[in-house]
N, C-alpha and C positions, 0 to 999 in steps of 0.2 A: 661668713668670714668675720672672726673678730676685727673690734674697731682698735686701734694705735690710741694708746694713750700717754699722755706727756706726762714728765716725772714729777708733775704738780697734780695729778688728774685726785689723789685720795684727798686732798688738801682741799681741791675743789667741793668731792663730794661731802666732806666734812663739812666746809660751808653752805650746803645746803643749794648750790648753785645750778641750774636748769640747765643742762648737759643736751647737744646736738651732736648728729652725724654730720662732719665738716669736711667732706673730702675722704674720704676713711678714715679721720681722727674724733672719736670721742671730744669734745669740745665745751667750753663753758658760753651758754648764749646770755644768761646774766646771773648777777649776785644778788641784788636789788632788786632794781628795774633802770630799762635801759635808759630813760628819761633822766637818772639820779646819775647815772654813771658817766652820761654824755657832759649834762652838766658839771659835775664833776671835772672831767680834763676841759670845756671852755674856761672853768672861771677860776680852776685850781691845780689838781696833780689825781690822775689815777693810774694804775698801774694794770699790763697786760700781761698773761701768759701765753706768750706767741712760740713755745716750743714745737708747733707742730708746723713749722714752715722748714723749709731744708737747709742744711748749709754743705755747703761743698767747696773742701781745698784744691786748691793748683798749685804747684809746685815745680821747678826745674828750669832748665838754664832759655827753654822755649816756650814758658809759662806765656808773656805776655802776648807773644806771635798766635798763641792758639786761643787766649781770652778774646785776642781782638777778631778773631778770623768768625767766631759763635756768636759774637754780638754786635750792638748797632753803634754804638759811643765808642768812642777813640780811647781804649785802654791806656796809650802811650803817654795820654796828657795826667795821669794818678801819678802824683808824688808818693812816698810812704806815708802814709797816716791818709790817702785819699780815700774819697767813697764815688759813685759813679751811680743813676738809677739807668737803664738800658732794657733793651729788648731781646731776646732771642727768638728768631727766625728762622722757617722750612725755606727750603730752595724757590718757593715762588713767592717769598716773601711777606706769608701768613703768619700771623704773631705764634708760635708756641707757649713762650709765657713772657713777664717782664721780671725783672732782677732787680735788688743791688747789689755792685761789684766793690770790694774792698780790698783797697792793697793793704798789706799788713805794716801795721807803724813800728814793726823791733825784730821784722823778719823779711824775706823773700817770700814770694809770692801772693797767694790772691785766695781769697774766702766771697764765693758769689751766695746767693741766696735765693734758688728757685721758690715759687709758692707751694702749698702744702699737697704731697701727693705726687708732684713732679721731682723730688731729690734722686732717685734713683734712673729715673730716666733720663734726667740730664747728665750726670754723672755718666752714664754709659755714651751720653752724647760725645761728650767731651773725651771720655777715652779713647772711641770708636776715632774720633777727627784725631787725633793725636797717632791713631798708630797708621792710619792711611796717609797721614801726612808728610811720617815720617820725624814727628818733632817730639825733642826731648823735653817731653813735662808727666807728672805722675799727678794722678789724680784722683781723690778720696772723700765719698761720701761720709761725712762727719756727723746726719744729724742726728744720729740713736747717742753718741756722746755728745753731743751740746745740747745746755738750755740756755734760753732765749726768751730775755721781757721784755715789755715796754715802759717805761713811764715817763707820760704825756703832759701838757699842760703848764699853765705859764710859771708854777712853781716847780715846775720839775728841775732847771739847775740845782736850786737851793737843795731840794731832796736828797737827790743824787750827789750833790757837793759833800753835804752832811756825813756821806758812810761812806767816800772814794778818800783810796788814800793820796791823791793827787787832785790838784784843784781839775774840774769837769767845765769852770763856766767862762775859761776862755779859748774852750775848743770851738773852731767853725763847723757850719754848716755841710754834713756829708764830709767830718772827717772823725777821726776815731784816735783812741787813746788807748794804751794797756797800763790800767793800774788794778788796785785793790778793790771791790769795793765789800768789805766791812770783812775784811780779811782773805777773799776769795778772788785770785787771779781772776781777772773778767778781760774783756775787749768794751768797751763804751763806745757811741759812737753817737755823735748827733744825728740822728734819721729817725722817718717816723711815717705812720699813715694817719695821722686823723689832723693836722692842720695846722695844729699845735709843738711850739718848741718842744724839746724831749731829745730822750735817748733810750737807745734799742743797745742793752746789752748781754753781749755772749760770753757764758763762765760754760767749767765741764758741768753735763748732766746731774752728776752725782751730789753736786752743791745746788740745785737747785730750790728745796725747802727752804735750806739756810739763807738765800737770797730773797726768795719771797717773804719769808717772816721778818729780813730785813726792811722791809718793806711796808709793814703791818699796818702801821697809822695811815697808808694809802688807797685811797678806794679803790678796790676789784672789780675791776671791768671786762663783760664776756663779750662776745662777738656782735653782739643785738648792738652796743655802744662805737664799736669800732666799725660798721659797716653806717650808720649815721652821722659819724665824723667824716669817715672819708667821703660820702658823697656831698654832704657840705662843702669840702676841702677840692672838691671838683678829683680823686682821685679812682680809676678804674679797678675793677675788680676783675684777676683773670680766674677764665671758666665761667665769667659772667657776662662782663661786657669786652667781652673779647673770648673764643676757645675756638684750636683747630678742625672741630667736628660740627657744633653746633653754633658756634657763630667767627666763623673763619673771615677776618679781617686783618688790614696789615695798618704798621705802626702809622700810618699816613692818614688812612679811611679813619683809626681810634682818634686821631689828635696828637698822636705820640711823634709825629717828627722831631720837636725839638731834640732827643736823643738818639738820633741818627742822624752820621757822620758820612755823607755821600760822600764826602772828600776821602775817603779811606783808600787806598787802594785797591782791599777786597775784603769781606764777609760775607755768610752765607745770607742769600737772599737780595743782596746789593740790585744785580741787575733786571730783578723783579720791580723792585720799587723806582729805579732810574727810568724806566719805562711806563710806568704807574703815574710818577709826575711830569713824563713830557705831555703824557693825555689825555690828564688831569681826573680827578676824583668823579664817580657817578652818587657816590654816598659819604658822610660824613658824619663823626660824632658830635652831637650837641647837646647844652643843658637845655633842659625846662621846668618851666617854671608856672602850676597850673594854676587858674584864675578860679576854681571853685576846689570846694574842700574834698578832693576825691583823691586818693592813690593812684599813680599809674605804675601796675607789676610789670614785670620782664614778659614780653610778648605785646601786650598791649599795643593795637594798632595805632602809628598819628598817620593824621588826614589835615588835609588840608581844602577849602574849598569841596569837602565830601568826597575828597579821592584818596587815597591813603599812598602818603608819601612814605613811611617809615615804620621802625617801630619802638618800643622801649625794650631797655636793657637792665634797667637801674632803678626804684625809686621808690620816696618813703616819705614822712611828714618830717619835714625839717625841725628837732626840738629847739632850734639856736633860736630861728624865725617865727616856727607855726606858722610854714605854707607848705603846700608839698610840690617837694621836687623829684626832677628824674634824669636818668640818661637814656638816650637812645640817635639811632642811626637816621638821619633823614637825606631825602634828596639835596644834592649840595646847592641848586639853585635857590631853597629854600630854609638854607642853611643859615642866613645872616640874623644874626641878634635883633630881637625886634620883632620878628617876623608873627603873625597870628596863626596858632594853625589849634588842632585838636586833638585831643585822647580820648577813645575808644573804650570805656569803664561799663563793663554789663553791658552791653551794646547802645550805648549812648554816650554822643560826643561832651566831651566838657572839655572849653576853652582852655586854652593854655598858650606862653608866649616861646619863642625861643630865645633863652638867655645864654651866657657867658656861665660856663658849667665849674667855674671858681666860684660857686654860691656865698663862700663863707668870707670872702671879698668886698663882690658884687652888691650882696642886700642886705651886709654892712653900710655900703656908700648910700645904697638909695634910705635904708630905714634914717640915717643922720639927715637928709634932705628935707 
């Protein structure tokens, strides 16, 4: 089966850029190297080509009744111009994927944003709960007509200020704007995965070269840089450290509670997790942080005491720090920061601590000590 390619993919291989299978998208894993492009968005501005993530409209006078019913976050509290990051949930309160949810700032309704490869199946999600529900809202897989960049990094106001025809840098955090930018109807919106201020903006498909070349004096950043930011940023990857088949977890077991709203009245999956927390966690997710210079991949056994309490999800050489870090699932008795335990590398343990999985925080505080 051919791979899905974003309206930037010739641009890519023009530049020369090492192309992956990402989900069924053709995908740019770097320009450079991921070392130049990470540093790049800490100390400056790079730009992404994240059109292969999904977006999908809601629309209609029961748009918000049926946002809030699929997800975990309190829909009701988006003003216009709000952003929301959230969960969607199976009936036993297994993550499916995570979102963000955008109300629109100069319209009705709502623009969510499954991860790449899930757009269509959320989309029939959402139809599907609308017509058994009985509620009037219309609902439309948009991502074959939008594209979608990022540009990250503590210059990126200034960047983006530069070619928007509306000032961009006194918009808040998870809210969004519709103006120009460098003549092209867009949505801006302050959001982002790798840690760093920035803006994720959505124009139609069809503008998208026009958009990137606006962009040009920016460094191209492929996937290798934004999967090194986020785990820096302490940020989960879903289908990685979270998936309904191969690692079926709920927002509670990830760390994700803060974006569930038990106080809701209902959503799918609610009385899975109200049950989940009166009987409290057997597993939970944590950072770590290894004490010798080894990798721990997705699988990788932790032990503890030579017993294997967990395992990893997540994990790479930190370029920010040069230490490597990870994610993974441990026993929750063994869950507290601090704690010594070990990873499993070619069958031999190498030490490792459990930390606070906000790294780019974290050993920020401790490196200034």
């Amino acid at each position: 089966m051919p791979l899905n390619k974003t309206p930037l993919h010739q641009l890519h291989c023009d530049a020369d850029a090492d192309l992956t299978d990402f989900n069924g998208w053709e995908m740019p894993v770097q320009f450079d190297s991921i070392r130049t492009e990470h540093v790049a968005v800490r100390e400056s501005v790079g730009r992404f080509d994240v059109s292969h993530m999904g977006e999908v409209r809601v629309d209609g006078p029961d748009a918000t009744e049926l946002m809030n019913v699929l997800t975990t976050n309190d829909v009701e509290k988006l003003d216009a111009g709000d952003a929301q990051y959230s969960c969607i949930l199976d009936d036993d309160g297994i993550l499916l994927d995570d979102t963000v949810v955008y109300r629109y700032p100069d319209r009705d309704g709502y623009l969510f944003v499954p991860n790449a490869g899930n757009d269509e199946r959320m989309a029939n999600r959402w139809s599907e709960a609308a017509s058994r529900r009985d509620l009037d809202a219309d609902v439309e897989n948009v991502t074959e007509e939008t594209g979608l960049i990022a540009v990250q990094g503590p210059d990126a106001v200034e960047t983006v200020d530069d070619v928007a025809a509306e000032s961009v840098g006194d918009l808040g955090r998870f809210s969004t704007i519709r103006t120009e930018i460098d003549g092209v109807d867009s949505l801006v919106a302050r959001t982002g995965y790798t840690g760093e201020d920035g803006f994720e903006i959505f124009f139609p498909a069809s503008e998208s070269e026009d958009i990137w070349q606006t962009f040009s004096d920016v460094q191209a950043c492929g996937l290798g840089a934004r999967d090194t930011l986020r785990l820096e940023a302490g940020l989960l990857l879903s289908g990685q450290d979270f998936d309904p088949e191969s690692e079926p977890r709920t927002p509670l077991e990830a760390g994700l509670g803060f974006v569930v709203d038990l106080s809701k009245a209902e959503f799918v999956g609610k009385e899975a997790l109200v049950e989940q927390e009166d009987d409290g966690l057997d597993e939970e997710m944590v950072g770590i942080r290894l004490e010798e210079r080894a990798i721990a991949r997705a699988g990788y056994p932790i032990c503890k005491d030579g017993e294997e309490v967990g395992h990893v999800t997540s994990g790479t050489m930190s370029p920010t720090f040069d230490v490597p870090i990870a994610f993974g699932y441990v026993e929750t008795e063994i869950a507290e920061i601090g704690t010594e335990i070990s990873v499993e590398i070619r069958g031999r343990e190498k030490s490792a601590t459990i930390a606070d999985q906000r790294f780019l925080n974290t050993l920020e505080t401790t490196s200034e000590e």
